[in-house]
N, C-alpha and C positions, 0 to 999 in steps of 0.2 A: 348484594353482599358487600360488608365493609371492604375498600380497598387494602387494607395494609391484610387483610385476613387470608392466609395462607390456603391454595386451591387447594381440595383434599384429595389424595390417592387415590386410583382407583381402588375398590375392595379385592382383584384377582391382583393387582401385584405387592399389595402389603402381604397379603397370604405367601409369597414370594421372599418376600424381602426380611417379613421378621426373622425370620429362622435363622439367617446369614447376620440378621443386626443380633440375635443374643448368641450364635457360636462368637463372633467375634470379641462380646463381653466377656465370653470365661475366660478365664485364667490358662487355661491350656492349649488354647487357639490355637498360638504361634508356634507350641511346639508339632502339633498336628500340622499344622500348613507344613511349616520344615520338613516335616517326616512324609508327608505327599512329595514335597518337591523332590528329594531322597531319592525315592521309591522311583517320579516319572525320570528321573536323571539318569539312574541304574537301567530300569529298562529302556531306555531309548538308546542308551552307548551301545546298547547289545541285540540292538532289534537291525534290522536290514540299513535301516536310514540314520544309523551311527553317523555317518558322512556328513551330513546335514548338520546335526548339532556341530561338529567340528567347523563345519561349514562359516556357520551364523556365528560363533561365539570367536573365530579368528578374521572375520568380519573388519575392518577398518575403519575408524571412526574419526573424523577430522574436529577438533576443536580450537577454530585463533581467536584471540583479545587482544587487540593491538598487534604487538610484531612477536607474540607470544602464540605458539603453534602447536597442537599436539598430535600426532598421530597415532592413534593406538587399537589394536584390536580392541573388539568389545569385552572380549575376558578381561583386559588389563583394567577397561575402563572400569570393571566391575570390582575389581580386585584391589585396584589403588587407589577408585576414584568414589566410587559409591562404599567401599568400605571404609572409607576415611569419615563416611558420615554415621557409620555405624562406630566406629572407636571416636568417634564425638560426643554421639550421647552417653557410648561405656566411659567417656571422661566426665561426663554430667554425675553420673551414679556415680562414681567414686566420690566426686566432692560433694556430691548432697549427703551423701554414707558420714563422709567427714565431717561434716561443715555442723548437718543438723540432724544426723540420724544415728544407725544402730552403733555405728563406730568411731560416734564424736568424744568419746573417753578412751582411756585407754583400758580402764578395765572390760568395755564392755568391747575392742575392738581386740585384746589379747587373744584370746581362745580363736576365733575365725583364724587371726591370723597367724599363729601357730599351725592351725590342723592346714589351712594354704602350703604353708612352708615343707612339711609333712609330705604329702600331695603334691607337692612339685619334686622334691631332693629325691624320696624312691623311684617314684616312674623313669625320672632321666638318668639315673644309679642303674635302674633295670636294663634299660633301654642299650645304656653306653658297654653294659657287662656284654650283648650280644652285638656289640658294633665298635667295637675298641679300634677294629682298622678296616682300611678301603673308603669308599663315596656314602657307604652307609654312617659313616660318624657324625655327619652332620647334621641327622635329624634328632638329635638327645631331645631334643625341645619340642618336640612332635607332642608326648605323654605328657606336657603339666600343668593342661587347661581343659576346666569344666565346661561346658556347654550350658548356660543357665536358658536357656528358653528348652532346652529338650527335660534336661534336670531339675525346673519349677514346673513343670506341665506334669511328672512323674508325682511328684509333691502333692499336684491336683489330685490327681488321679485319689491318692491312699488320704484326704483329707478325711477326719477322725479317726483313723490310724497312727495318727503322730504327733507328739507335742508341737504347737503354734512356734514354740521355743525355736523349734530343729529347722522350722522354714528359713528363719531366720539366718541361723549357723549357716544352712548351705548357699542365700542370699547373699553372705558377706564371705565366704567360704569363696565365693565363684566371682568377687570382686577381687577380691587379694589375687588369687590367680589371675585374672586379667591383667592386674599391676604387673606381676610378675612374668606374665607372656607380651606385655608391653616393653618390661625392661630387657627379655631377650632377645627379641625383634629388633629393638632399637639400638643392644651391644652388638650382637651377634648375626645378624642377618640382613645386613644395609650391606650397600659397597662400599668403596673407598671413599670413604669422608673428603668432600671439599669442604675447607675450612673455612673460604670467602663465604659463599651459601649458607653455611651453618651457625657464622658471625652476622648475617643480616635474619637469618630465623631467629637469633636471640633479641637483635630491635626489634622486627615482626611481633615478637612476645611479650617485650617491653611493652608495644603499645596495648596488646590489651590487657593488660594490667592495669596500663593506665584508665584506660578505661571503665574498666572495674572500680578502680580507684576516686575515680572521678565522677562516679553515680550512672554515669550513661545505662539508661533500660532498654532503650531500642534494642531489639536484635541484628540489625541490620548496618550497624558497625561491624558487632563481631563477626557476621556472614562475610564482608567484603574484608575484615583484615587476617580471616582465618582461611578464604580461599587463596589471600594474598600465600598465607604463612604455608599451606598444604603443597603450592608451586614448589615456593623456597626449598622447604624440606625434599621435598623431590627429585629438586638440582641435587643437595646436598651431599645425597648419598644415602640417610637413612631412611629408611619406608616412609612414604608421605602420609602413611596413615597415622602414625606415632605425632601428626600436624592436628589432626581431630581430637588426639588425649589431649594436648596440649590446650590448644582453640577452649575445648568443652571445661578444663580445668579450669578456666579464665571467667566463665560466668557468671555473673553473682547467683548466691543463693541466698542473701538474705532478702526480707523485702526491705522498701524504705521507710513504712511504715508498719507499724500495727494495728489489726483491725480495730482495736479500741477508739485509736487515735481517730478513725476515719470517720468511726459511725453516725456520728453527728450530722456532717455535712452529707452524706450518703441520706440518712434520714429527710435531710432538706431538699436535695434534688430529686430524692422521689415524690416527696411535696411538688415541687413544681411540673414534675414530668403527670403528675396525675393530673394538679390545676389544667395542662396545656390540652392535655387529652379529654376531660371530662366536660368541659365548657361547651360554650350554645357552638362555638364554631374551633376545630382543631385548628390550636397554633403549632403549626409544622417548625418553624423556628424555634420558639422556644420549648417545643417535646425534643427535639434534636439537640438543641444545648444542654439540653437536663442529661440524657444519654448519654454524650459525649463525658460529661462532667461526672457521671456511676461510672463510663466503663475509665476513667483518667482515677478515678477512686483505686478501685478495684485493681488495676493494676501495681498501683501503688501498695499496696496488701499483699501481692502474690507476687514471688521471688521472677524473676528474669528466666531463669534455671530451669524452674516448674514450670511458667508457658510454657519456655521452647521443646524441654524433653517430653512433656506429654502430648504436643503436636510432631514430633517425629518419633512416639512411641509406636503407633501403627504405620505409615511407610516404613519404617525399619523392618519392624515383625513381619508384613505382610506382604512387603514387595522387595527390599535390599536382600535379606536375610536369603528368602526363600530363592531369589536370582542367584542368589552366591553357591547355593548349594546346586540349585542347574546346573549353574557354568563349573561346580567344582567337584561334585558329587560322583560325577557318570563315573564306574568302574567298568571298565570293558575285559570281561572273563577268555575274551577269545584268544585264544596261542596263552594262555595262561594255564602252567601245569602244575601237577600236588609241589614239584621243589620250587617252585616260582615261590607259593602257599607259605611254604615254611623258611623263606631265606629271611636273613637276619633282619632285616628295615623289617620287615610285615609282623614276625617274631616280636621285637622287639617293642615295637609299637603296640600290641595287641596285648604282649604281658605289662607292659609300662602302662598304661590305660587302666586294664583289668584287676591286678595283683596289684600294681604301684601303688595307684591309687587309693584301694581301702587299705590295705597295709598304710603306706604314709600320712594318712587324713585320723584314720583309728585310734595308730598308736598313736602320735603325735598328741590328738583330743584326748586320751586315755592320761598319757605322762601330763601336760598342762594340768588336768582334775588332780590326778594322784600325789602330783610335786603341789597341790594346792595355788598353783599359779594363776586358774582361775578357776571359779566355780561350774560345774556343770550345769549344760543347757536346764532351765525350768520345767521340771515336772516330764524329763526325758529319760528311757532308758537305755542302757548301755546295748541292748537290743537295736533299739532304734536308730542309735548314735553309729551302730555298723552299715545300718540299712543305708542310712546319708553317705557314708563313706563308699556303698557302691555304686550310690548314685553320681557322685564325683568322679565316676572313671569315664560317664560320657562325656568326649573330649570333642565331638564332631566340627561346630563350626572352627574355634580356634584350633582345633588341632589343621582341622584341612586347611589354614591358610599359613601357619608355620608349617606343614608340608610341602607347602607351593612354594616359599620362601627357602627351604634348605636344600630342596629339589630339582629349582629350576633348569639346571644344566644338564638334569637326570631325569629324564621323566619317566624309565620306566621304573625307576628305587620310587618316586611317586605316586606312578600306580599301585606299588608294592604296600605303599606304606597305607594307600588308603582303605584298600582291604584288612589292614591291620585296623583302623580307626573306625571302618564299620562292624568289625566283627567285636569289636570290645566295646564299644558304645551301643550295641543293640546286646550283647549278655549283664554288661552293668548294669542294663535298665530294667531285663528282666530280672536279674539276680535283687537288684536292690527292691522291685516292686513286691519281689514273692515274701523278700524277708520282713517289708513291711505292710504288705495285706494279711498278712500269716497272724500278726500282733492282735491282741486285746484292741476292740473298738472303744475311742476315746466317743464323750458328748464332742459334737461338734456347737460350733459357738462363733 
């Protein structure tokens, strides 16, 4: 057998493994995984060995680099540390949205960001109407974030059920709100700002700007000056995760070239790379320079931005996301009674979620078409354009870590709150799925 020719599988563990290699290809993967991790979270806080999770996730974890030390449970590390890389690549989305995709115009980025706007102002209007006073006022900002891996998995679900249009809307729908649950995070829910820290996060930012600036493609600048800036941010005072919008804002997304430009020379060293390999004896040097020389092409075609988010699109989905929701998920029902059920945080939360959000997403979309501000989604009905609006009430991942954020000193308004965030992001989803499986089946395409 040729040496370079890759041993083959055995036949009983491909039977194995395909099935795991095309769930992970759909589209709804991630929200499935999430919705298991959910599921084992909920029942484990309430199964005998409660303990245990508590156990393991206030666990202690030692991190130094140089005279820089960190001690932190593994909840924190998971919450500050590994979600910092999740609001990285949601700062990658944002600027690819901008830079080169659905929301590089303004007309074509107006309507999302309206029906956003929408969709945040009712839920925390809702919200604040049953929490005007006491320790519960602080979570307004619980209701006015989408959940887009549970909310695009739904979308899967009723595909030819819904204009391509509307995926889109609630795509950039569930971007805006993340802006928008970044900017209250980052106003509203840090500590007292040290302004030394905060004035060396703005050089930290400088430099990768500069960098951006100055063509740098390697990723591994901005790894090491964005774990620099994520520290910074830390000292500072505001969430170190608003250190990953930033880091991820700073990317490039264009490439340096275009594929046009390249083709040529790509044409010529697959010339050679075939000479090296086809000849009476393989030239290993020159098949390896020709390589080196496609994949220095090829990167030069494909934005910086696009490597890196599509190689931290699966860890995120598959292993951040789904850890965040263990570690933050588990609701423990026990000494929990019907008035626990209905006090104002869980209230509050659950009609901000529920009602907030198609009310605010609806109208908001409805007045934008009506006032002619922008055109309605493509070949979508006002039918349809409700069903998105209840799909935007599932608020799960960001709402539970703006819970953890307003709650910290209160954990049982917490628990309170997150019984509101599962009870409203599991009826949006069925409410929004029935109102669009119920519709006219589109061709799919």
């Amino acid at each position: 057998m040729d040496r370079a020719t890759p041993l083959p599988l055995p036949k009983a563990l491909l039977v194995v493994i395909r099935p795991f290699q095309r769930f992970l290809r759909t589209s709804s993967a991630s929200g499935i995984v999430l919705l298991l991790a959910t599921v084992v979270a909920m029942v484990w806080a309430n199964s005998r060995y409660a303990h245990v999770h508590h156990r393991i996730f206030a666990e202690r974890l030692a991190v130094q680099v140089g005279d820089v030390r960190l001690l932190w449970p593994i909840h924190e590390w998971i919450n500050d540390g590994l979600m910092a890389v999740f609001f990285f690549l949601v700062g990658m989305e944002i600027k690819r949205e901008l830079v080169v995709g659905e929301l590089r115009s303004f007309r074509r980025a107006i309507l999302p960001a309206i029906s956003a706007l929408g969709g945040m102002l009712v839920p925390a209007a809702i919200y604040f109407a049953f929490n005007r006073e006491g320790p519960g006022r602080a979570g307004w900002g619980i209701p006015m974030a989408t959940d887009i891996a549970f909310a695009l998995g739904c979308i899967a679900v009723v595909r030819g059920r819904v204009a391509p249009s509307l995926a889109v809307l609630l795509t950039a729908l569930a971007i805006f709100d993340d802006l928008g649950a970044i900017l209250v995070i980052a106003l509203f829910y840090g500590k007292s700002v040290q302004l030394a820290f905060l004035a060396i996060a703005g050089a930290i930012t400088l430099v990768l700007v500069l960098l951006n600036l100055f063509g740098v493609r390697s990723p591994y600048p901005y790894l090491l000056v964005g774990l620099a800036l994520w520290y910074v941010v830390y000292r500072s005072g505001i969430h170190a995760t608003i250190a990953g919008v930033v880091a991820g804002m700073c990317i490039p997304a264009r490439a340096t070239k275009h594929p046009k430009d390249v083709l040529e020379q790509l044409e010529r060293e697959v010339d050679h790379l075939r000479t090296a390999i086809t000849g009476d004896e393989d030239d290993d040097d020159e098949g390896h320079a020709a390589l080196r020389a496609i994949e220095k092409h090829l990167e030069d075609v494909q934005p910086p931005l696009n490597r890196i988010s599509h190689g931290l699109n699966a860890p995120v989905s598959f292993v951040i996301i789904p850890l965040f929701a263990l570690a933050n998920a588990g609701i423990s029902f026990h000494g929990t009674t019907p008035k626990g059920l209905v006090a104002p945080s869980s209230v509050g939360v659950a009609l901000g979620l529920f009602f907030g959000k198609q009310i605010g997403v609806f109208l908001f979309t409805w007045l934008a078409v009506t006032l002619r501000i922008s055109p309605k989604p493509e070949g979508a009905t006002w039918r349809e354009v409700y069903g998105i609006s209840l799909l935007a009430g599932i608020g799960f991942t960001m709402s539970l870590f703006i819970s953890g954020l307003a709650f910290e000193a209160e954990p049982a308004l917490h628990e309170l709150a997150k019984v509101g965030i599962l009870a409203a992001s599991t009826v949006s989803a069925l409410a929004g799925l029935l109102v669009l499986l119920t519709g006219p089946r589109r061709p799919v395409v």
